[in-house]
N, C-alpha and C positions, 0 to 999 in steps of 0.2 A: 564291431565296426558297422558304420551306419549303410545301408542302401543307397549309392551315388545316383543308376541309372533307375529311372521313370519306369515304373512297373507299369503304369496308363500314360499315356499322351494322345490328344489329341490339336488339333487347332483352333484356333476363335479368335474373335475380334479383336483388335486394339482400341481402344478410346483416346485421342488426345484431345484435350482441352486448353484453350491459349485463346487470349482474346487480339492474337497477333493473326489476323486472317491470312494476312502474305505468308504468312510462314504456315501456317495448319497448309493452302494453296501448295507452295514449296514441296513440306513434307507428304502429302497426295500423289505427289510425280513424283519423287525420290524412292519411296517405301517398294518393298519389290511387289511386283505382281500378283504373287501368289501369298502376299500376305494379306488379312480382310483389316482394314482398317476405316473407323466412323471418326472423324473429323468434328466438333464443339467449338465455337468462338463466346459463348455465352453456357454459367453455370447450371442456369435454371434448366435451360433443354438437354443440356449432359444430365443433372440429377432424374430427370424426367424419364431418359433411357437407362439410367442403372435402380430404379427403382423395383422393378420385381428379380433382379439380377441375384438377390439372395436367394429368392426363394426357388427361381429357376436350376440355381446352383445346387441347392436341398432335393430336388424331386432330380436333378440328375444324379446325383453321389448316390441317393437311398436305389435306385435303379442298378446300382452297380454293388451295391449289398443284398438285394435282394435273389443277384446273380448268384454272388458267392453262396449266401444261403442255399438257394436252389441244388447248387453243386455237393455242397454238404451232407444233402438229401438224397442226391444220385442221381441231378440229371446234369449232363455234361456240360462241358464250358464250353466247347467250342461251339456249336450252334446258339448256346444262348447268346453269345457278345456277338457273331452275326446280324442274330435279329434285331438287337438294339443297336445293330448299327444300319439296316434297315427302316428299321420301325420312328428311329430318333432324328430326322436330319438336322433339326431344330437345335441338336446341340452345338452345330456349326457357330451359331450367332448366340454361344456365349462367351463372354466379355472376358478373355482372356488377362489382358494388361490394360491398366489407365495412366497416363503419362498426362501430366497435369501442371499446368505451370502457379509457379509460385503468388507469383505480383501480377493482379489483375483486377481491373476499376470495382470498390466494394466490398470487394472478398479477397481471399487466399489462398491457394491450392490446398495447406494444410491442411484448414477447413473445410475444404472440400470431400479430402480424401477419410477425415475425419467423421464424417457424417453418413462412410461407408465398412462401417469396421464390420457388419456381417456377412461381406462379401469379402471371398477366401480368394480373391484374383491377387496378382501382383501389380504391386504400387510404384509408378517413376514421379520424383517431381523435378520438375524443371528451375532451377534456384538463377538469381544473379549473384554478384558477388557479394552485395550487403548482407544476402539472406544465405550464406553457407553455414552460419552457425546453427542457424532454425533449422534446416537440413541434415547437419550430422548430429543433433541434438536426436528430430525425427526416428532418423535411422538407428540409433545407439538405443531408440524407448521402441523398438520395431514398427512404428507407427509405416514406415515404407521400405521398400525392398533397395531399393538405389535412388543417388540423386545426381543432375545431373547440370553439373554449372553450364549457364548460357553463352560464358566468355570464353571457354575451350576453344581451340583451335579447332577446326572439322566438327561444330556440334554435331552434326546432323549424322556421320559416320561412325562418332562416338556415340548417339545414342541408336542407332541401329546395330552398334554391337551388344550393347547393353540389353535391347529389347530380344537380340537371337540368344544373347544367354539363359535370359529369365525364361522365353519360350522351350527350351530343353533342359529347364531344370525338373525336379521331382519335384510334386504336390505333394506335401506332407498324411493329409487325410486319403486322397485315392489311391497312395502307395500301402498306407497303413491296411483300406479295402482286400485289396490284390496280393497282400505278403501273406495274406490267410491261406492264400491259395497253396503256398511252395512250401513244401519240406524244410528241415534245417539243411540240409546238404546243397539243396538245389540255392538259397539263398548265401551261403558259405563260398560258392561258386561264382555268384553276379558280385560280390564282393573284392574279386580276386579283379587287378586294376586293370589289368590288360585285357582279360575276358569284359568289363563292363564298357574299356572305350572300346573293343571291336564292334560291340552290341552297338552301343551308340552312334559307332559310325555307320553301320548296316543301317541303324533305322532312320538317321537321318538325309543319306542318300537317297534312300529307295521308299521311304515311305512317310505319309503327313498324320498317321495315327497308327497306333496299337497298342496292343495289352501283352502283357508276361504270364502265361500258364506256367503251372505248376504239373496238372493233369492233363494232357500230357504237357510234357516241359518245352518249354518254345515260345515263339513269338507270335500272335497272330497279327497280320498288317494288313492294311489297307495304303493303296498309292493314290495320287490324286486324283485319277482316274474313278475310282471305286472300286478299282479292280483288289479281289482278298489274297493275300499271302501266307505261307506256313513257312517259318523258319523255327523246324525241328532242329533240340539242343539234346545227347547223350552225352552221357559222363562217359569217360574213356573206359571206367571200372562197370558199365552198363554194357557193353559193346555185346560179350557174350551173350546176356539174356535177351537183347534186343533180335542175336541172328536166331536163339532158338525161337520167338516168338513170331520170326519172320518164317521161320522152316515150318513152325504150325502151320500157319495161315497157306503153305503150298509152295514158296518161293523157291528155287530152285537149289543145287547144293553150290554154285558157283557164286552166286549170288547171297548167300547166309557167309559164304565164306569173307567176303570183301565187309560187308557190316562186319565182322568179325575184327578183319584187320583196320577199322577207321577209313574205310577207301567209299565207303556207303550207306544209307541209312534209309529203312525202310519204315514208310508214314503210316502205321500198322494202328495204332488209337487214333490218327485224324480221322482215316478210312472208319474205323470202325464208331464215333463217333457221328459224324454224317452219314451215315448208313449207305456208303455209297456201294455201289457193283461193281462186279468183273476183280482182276488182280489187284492186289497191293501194290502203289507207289514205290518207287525207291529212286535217288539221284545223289548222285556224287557227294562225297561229305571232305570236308576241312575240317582244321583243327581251330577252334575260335579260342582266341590268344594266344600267348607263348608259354603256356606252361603244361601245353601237355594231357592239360582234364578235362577239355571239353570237345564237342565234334558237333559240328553245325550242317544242315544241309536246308536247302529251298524247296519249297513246293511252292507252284501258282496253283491258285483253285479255278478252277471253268466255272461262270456265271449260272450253269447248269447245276452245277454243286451243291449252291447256295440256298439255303433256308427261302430267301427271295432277295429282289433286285438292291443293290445298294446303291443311292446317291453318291456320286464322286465330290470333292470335296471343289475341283476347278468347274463344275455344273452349278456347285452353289454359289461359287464367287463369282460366275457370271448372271447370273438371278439376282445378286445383292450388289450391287456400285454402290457404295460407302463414300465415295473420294470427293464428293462434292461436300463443302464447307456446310454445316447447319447453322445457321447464324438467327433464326427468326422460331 
């Protein structure tokens, strides 16, 4: 069974290209807030912005292999994806989704999207009704990810559900990165249906980006704020070795005892990981899904923590206004 839930996620741009200005106008005020979206009425200026999008794409994927590498060797995950999230802000403004309309003076979306086959983003075109055969033809040879007729009823609702699906699916290549990280067991586990929609709906709520450790097992997140999160995952058949590992490190015998029983879970590899001071962490743990294997608990991290400062994700979308039409 294949991995449902995004071992990486983060956010990026949308592109749409239409040479219907009223409508790209439209979609600018409709689109939510917190999404970045760049605006095209003409192909040439769209190709002009997806032109080094491959290769941006390449030097950020090899940055997230070079991670995994690193960790292979013996130095930790968790402060390295910190720092590249730190050190990278720039990965903000890559080009998540292009939504691209079909029939436009001179050209055609296809061709358009055609002319971008080394970029690994996902693909919308926007079809009328003549051009739905070129569309599921498209889609049937994977040339795009969805297509989306212009005579629907609520385009614009229906393509905004389309664009929140595509944005929380899995990336094939930076899942393939990050599954180096997990165990068979711990991967055997985000498998299981209900443990991967609790994850998903955890990281969709509360956060605009993270990654899936393996070492230690959990979620690290970022909200849009920039503020870091730990969402520590034990197996229920972990539970013992986690409280004797928590009685090493000093924790108290009432406290090893509740990790014991699933009532709590002690952040014992973040802490030692970040080399932080003073006591071990511990806060309340749940059981993530309904089956019983897994046990989840939160950690915020203090700014103090952190390798160094991280850019929030709503500081960059106020730096970058996108919604005005490019048309020249």
């Amino acid at each position: 069974m294949a991995l449902t839930i995004p071992l990486f996620h983060r956010p990026g741009s949308i592109l749409f290209l239409d040479d219907d200005t009223d409508y790209l106008e439209m979609l600018g005020m409709v689109i939510p807030a917190h999404w970045q979206a760049e605006l095209f009425s003409r192909p040439a200026r769209f190709a002009t912005r997806m032109q080094e999008e491959p290769a941006q794409w390449e030097a950020d994927a090899q940055r997230q292999v070079q991670m995994v590498e690193a960790w292979r060797q013996g130095q930790a995950l968790v402060p390295q994806v910190l720092r590249y999230w730190a050190n990278h802000p720039e990965r903000y403004a890559l080009a998540r989704t292009c939504v691209v309309d079909y029939a436009m003076p001179g050209n055609n979306g296809l061709n358009v999207l055609n002319n971008m086959l080394d970029w690994p983003g996902s693909r919308v075109l926007l079809t009328g009704q003549a051009d739905e055969q070129i569309a599921v033809q498209a889609f049937n040879d994977g040339l795009i990810d969805q297509f989306v007729p212009k005579q629907v009823t609520d385009i614009t609702r229906h393509l905004l559900g389309v664009l929140r699906k595509l944005g929380f699916a899995a990336h094939p290549r930076l899942n393939a990165i990050w599954r180096g990280t997990l165990r068979p067991a711990q991967q055997s586990l985000l498998q299981i249906p209900s443990v991967a929609k609790a994850l998903q709906h955890h990281t969709q709520q509360n956060w605009v980006e993270y990654v899936v450790l393996g070492e230690p097992f959990g979620l690290l997140g970022l909200d849009a704020h920039g503020r870091a999160h730990w969402f520590q995952l034990e197996m229920a058949d972990g539970l013992h070795d986690l409280a004797e590992l928590a009685a090493a490190v000093g924790l108290r015998h009432d406290v090893t005892k509740a990790i014991e029983a699933g009532q709590s879970l002690a952040a014992v590899e973040l802490h030692q990981q970040l080399g932080l001071s003073g006591p071990v962490r511990t806060a309340p743990a749940h059981e993530v899904g309904d089956d019983g294997v897994l046990f989840g608990a939160h950690f915020a991290l203090d700014e103090a923590e952190l390798p160094a400062p991280i850019l929030g994700y709503r500081s960059h979308l106020l730096q970058h206004d996108h919604r005005r039409v490019q048309d020249s």
